[in-house]
DOPA-742544 format. One line per 3 residues: their letters; for each residue y, x, z of C-alpha. Coordinates in steps of 0.2 Angstrom, whole numbers. Layout:
REM DOPA-742544
A> Y:X:Z; ...
***
This chain:
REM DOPA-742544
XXX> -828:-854:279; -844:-854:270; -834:-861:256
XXX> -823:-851:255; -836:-837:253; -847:-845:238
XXX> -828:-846:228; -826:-826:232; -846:-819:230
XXX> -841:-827:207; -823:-819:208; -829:-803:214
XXX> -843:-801:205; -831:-803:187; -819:-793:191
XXX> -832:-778:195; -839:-784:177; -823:-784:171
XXX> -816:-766:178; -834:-760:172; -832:-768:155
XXX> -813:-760:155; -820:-744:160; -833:-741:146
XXX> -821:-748:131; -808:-734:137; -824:-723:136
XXX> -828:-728:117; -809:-727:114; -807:-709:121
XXX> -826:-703:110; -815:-712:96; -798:-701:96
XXX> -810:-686:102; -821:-688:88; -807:-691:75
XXX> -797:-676:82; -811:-664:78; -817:-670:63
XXX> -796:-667:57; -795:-652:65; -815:-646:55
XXX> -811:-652:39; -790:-643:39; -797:-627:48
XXX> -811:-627:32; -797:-631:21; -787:-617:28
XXX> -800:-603:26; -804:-608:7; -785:-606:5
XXX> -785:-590:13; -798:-584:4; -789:-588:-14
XXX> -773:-581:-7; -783:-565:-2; -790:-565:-19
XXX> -776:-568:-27; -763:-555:-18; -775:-541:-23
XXX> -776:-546:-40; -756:-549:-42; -755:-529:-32
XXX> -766:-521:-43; -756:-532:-59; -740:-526:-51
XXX> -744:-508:-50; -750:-507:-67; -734:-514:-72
XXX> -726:-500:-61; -738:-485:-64; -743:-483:-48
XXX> -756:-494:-38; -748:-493:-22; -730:-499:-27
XXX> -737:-513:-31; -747:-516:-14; -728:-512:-9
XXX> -722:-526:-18; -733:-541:-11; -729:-535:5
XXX> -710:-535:4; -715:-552:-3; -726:-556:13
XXX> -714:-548:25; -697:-560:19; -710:-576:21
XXX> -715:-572:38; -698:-568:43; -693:-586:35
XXX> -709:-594:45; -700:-585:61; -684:-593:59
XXX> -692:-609:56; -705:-608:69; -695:-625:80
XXX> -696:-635:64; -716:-633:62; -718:-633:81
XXX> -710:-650:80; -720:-655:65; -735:-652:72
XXX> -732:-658:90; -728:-676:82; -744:-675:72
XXX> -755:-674:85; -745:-685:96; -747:-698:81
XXX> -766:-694:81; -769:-698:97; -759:-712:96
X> -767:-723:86
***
C-alpha cells in the first residue's frame, strides 16, 4: 500500500503543477488579447476623432463655399445637410452589413 502511495504523492504533485502552470499561461494569453483589444480600440477611436475633426472643418468650409455660391449663408448649411441627411439614411439601410463587419472583426481579434 505504501507503494502505491510514494507513485501518487509525484503524480499528484505534476498535475497541480501542471493545472497551475495551465492556469497562469491562460492568464498571459487573456492580458494578451485584453491588451491588443485596447490598444486597437485607442489608436481607431484617436483615428476617428482627428477625422471628425477634419470632417467638421471641412463641412463648414464647403457650407460657407456653398452659400457664397448661392448668395445666402444658410442655403448652403441647407445643402451639407441634405448631403448628411441621404448618408445617414444610406448608413441606416446598411446598418446589418456594418454590424456583421464589425462583429467578425472583433471575433477575428480575439481569436488569434
Amino acid at each position: 500500500m505504501e507503494a502505491q502511495t510514494g507513485l501518487i504523492a509525484p503524480l499528484l504533485d505534476s498535475v497541480k503543477e501542471y493545472s497551475t502552470t495551465s492556469f497562469e499561461l491562460l492568464k498571459l494569453r487573456s492580458f494578451n488579447k485584453t491588451a491588443d483589444v485596447v490598444s486597437t480600440f485607442t489608436s481607431r477611436l484617436l483615428l476617428a476623432m482627428i477625422f471628425a475633426f477634419f470632417s467638421i472643418t471641412l463641412t463648414i468650409a464647403v457650407a460657407l463655399w456653398l452659400g457664397d455660391l448661392t448668395g445666402k449663408n444658410y442655403y448652403g448649411f441647407l445643402i451639407v445637410t441634405a448631403i448628411y441627411g441621404i448618408i445617414g439614411i444610406t448608413i441606416y439601410f446598411m446598418h446589418p452589413t456594418i454590424k456583421a463587419r464589425v462583429n467578425d472583426s472583433v471575433i477575428t481579434v480575439l481569436s488569434n
